[in-house]
C-alpha positions as CSV (number, residue, x, y, z in Angstrom):
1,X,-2.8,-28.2,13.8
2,X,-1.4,-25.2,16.1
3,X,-2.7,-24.4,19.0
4,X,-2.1,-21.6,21.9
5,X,-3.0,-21.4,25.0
6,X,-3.7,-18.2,27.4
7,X,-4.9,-16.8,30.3
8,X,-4.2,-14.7,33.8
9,X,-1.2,-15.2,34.9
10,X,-1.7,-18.4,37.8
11,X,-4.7,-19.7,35.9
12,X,-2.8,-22.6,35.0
13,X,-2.0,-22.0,30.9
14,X,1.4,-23.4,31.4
15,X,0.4,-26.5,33.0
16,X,-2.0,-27.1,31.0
17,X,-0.5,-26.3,27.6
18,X,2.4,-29.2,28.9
19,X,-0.3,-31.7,29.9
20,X,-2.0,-31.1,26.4
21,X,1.1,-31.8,24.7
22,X,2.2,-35.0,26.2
23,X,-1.6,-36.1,26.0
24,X,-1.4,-35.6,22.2
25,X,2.5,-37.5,22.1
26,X,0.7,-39.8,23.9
27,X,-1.6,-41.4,21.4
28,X,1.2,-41.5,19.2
29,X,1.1,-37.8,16.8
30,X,4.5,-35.8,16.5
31,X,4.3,-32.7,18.7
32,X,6.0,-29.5,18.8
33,X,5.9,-27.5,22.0
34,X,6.8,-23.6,22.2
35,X,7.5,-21.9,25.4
36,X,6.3,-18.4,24.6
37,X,5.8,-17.1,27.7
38,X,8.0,-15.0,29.6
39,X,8.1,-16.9,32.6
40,X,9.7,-20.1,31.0
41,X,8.6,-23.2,33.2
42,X,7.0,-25.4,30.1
43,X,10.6,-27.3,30.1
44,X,9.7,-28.5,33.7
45,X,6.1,-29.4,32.8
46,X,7.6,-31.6,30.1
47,X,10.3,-33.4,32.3
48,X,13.2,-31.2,31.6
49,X,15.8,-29.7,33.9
50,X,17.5,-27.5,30.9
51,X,16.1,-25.6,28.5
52,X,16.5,-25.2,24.9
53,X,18.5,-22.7,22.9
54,X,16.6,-19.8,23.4
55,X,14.9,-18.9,19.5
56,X,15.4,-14.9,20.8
57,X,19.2,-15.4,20.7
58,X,18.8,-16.7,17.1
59,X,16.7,-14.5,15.9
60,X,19.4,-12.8,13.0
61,X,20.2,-15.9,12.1
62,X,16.1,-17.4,11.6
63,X,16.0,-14.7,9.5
64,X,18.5,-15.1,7.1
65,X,17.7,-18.9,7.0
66,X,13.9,-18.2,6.3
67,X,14.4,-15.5,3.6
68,X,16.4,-18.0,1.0
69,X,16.5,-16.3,-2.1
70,X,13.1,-14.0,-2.0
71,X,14.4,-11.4,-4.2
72,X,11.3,-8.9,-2.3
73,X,13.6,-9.6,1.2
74,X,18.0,-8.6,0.6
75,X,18.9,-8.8,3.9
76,X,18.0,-10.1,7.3
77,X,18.0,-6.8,8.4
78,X,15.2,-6.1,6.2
79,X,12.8,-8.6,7.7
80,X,10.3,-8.0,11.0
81,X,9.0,-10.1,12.8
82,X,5.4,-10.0,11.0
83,X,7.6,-10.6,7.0
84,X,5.8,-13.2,5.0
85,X,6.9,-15.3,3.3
86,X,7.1,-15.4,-0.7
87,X,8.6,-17.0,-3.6
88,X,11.9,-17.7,-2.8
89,X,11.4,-17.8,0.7
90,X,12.1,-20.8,2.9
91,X,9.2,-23.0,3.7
92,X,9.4,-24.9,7.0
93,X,7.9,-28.5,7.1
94,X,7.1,-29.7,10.6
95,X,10.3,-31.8,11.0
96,X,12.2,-28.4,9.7
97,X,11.4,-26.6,13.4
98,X,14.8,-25.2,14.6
99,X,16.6,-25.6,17.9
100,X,14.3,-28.0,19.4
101,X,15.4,-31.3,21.8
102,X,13.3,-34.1,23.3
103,X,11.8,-34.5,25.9
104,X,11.0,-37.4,28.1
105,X,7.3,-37.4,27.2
106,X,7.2,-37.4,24.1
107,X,6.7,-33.3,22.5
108,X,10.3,-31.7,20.9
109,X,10.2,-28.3,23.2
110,X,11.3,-24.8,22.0
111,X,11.4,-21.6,24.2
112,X,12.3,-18.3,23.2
113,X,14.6,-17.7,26.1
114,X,14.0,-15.8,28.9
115,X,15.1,-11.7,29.4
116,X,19.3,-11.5,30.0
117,X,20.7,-8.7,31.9
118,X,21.6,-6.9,28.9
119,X,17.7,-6.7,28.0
120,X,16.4,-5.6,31.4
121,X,15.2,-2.0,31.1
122,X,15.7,-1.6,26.9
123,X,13.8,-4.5,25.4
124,X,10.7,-5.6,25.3
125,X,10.0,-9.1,25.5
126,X,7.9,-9.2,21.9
127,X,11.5,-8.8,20.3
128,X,11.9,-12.2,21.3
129,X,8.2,-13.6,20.6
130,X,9.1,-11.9,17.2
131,X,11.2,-15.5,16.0
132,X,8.0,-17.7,16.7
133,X,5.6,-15.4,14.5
134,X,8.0,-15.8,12.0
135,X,8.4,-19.0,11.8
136,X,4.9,-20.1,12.6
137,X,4.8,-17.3,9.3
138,X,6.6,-20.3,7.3
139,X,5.5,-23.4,8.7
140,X,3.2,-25.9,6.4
141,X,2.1,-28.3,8.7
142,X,0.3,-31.4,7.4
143,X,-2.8,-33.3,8.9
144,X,-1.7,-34.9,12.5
145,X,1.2,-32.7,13.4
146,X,0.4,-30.6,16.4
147,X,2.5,-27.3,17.7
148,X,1.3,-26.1,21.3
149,X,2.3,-23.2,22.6
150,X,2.4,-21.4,25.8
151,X,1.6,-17.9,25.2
152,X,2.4,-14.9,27.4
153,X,-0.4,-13.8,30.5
154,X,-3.3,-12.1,29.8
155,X,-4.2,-9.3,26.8
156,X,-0.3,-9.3,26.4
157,X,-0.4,-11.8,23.4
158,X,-2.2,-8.9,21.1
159,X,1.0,-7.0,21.1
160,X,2.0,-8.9,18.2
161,X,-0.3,-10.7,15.0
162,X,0.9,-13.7,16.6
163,X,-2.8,-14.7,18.1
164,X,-3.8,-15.1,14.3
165,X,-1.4,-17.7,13.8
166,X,-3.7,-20.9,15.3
167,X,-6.5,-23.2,14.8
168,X,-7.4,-22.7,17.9
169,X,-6.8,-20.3,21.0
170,X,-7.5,-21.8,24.6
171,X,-8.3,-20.2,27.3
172,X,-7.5,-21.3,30.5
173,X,-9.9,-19.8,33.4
174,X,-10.5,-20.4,37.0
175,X,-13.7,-20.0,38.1
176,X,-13.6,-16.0,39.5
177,X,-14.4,-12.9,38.4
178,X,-10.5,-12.5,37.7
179,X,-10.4,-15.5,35.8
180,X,-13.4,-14.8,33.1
181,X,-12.6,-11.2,33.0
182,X,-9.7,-12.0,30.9
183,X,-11.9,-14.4,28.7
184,X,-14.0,-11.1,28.1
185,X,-11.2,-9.4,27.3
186,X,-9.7,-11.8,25.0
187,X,-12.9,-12.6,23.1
188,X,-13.6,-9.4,22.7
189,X,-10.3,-8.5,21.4
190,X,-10.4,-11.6,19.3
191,X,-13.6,-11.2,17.9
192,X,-12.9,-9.1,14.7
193,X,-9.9,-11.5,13.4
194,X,-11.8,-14.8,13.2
195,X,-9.8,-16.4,16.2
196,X,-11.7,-19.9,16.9
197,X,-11.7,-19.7,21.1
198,X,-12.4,-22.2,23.1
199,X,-12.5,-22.1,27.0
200,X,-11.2,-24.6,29.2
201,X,-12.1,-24.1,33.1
202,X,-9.3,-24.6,35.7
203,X,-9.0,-25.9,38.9
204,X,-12.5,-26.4,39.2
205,X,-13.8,-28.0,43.1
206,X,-17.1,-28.3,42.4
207,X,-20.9,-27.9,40.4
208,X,-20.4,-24.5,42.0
209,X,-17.2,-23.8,39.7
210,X,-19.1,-25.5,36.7
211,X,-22.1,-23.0,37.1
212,X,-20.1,-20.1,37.7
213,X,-17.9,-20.8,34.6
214,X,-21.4,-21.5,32.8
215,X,-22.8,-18.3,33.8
216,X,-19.7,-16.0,32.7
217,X,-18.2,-18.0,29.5
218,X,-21.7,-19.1,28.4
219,X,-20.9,-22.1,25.6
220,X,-17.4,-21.0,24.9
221,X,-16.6,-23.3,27.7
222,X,-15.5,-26.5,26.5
223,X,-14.3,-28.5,29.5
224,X,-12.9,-28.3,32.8
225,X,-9.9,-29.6,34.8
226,X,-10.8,-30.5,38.4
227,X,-8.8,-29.8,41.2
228,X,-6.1,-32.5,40.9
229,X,-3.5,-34.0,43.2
230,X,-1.4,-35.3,40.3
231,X,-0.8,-32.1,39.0
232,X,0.3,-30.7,42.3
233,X,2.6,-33.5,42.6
234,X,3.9,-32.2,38.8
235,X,4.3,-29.0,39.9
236,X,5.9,-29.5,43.3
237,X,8.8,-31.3,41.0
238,X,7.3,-35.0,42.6
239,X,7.0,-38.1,40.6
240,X,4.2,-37.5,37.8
241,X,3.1,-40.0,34.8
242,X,-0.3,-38.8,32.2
243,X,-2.1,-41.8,33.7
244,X,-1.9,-40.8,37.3
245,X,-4.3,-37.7,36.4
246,X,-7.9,-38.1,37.5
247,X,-10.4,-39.8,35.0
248,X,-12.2,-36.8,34.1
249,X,-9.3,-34.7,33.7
250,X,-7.9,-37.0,31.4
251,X,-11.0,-36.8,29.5
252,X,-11.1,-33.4,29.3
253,X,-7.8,-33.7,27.8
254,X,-9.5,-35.6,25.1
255,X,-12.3,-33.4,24.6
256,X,-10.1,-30.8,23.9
257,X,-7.9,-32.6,21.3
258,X,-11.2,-33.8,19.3
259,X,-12.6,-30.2,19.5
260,X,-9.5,-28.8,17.9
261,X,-9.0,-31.8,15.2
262,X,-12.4,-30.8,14.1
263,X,-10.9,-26.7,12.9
264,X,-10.9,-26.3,9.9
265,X,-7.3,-25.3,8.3
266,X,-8.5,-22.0,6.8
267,X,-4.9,-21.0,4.6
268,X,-6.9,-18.3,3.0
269,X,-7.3,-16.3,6.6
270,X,-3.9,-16.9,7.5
271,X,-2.7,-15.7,4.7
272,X,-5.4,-12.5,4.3
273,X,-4.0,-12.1,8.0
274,X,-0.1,-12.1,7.6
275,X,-0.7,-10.2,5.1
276,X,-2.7,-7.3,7.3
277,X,-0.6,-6.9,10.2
278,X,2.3,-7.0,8.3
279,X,1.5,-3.5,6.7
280,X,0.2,-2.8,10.2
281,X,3.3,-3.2,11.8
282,X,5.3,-1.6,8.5
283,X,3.1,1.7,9.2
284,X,3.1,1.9,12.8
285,X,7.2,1.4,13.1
286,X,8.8,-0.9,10.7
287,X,9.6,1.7,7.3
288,X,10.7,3.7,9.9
289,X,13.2,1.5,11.4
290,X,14.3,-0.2,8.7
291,X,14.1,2.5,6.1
292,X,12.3,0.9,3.5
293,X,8.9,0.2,2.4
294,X,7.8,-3.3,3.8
295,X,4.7,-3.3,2.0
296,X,6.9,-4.1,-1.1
297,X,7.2,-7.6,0.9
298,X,4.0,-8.9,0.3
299,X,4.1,-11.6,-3.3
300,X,0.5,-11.2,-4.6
301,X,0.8,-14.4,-6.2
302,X,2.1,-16.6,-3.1
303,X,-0.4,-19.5,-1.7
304,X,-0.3,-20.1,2.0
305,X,-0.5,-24.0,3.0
306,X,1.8,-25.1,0.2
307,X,5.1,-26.8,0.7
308,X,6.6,-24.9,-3.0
């Protein structure tokens, strides 16, 4: 199962996207965590003082690796970001996730690297998001195999397909107008692509928070995190273990893995999907730049969800 989670920058995503994943090493499943955000702090969240090889810095290479011998895709230059895959093309099992390393808790961690000097001013930081989408474009994961990822802040993740590509999207909110307004913005954005949603409330001190989260997110609000001293031990760098969180914040944690277990694994959207914002992307700027037409890259007769 893949899932992603957002929100306003400060509302906690990150945090909570790290907690989830150790939560879910934790009773023993094989977890991939992807560190899509700009601001890359996931590694710390997991118990890391490095990072990993950054995916952006590979991206040429994922590419060429991911294309195999699809006769609709001769180069790696002729691939975007949104390129399905087809016969011939490489299919990624969840072991084959590239450029991952442990962590202490449990999840393998990726990151798409942070922005170098030579990027400041002429890139823009989807060029890097670009390698997940792609490979989450390949990926057949089976029953019990989990990949969280920590998207970037706010709307920004629509600047790519790459919110179609989970069973579930979470939102992280705290309970202010700030907080939900973001919610509104993403379920409304959401709401014509069949993006499951599900709302998880943040930092929450009291029945005050609940009924204000209640009142503005209405059922999409799943559970809630309270307050928690263990987490700003975590995030002040002090010692932190899964079992010193709170009771119900520990059982939120499992309400939120039950909720997205129960998704259904709907192949047929993903691939309807990849399949749509690939020729948006090839109309809007991708026959341009690469001088071909990318709709030739779509294989009518490929089926998403299976390993050949």
């Amino acid at each position: 199962m893949r899932v992603a989670f957002v929100g306003k920058g400060g509302s906690g995503k990150t945090t909570m996207s790290g907690l989830f994943a150790r939560y879910v090493a934790g009773q023993g499943s094989p977890v991939v965590a992807i560190d899509a955000d700009i601001n890359q702090h996931l590694a710390l969240v997991l118990g890391l003082a490095e990072q990993p090889e950054p995916l952006g810095a590979r991206l040429t290479e994922i590419k060429d690796w991911l294309r195999g011998d699809n006769p609709r895709i001769p180069s790696a230059e002729a691939m975007v970001k949104t390129t399905p895959p087809g016969r011939g093309s490489r299919l990624l099992s969840f072991d084959d996730l590239p450029y991952s390393i442990p962590t202490p808790e449990g999840p393998r961690l990726m990151a798409t690297g942070p922005f170098g000097e030579e990027d400041l001013g002429v890139a823009c930081y989807h060029s890097k998001v670009g390698a997940v989408e792609l490979l989450l474009n390949h990926l057949v994961d089976e029953a019990g195999e989990y990949v969280v990822v920590d998207m970037t802040a706010g709307a920004d993740s629509f600047a790519s397909g790459l919110f179609t590509r989970f069973d579930l999207t979470v939102l992280v909110a705290e309970p202010t107008r700030q907080g939900v307004s973001v919610y509104r913005q993403y379920r409304d954005h959401a709401a014509d692509f069949e993006v499951p949603i599900a709302v998880i409330g943040n930092k929450v001190h009291g029945d005050g928070d609940i009924g204000f989260l209640r009142e503005h997110v209405g059922d999409d609000l799943l559970t809630w995190m309270e307050h928690s001293s263990a987490v700003r031990a975590l995030e002040q760098g002090r010692p932190f273990a899964l079992p010193d969180l709170e009771p119900h914040n520990l059982d939120a944690l499992a309400v939120l893995l039950k909720h997205l277990d129960a998704q259904p694994k709907d192949w047929d959207r993903f691939g309807r999907q990849t399949a749509e914002f690939h020729l948006r992307n090839a109309r809007a700027w991708g026959n341009a730049r690469t001088g071909l037409d990318l709709a030739l890259q779509i294989d009518p007769e490929f089926r998403y969800g299976r390993a050949k």
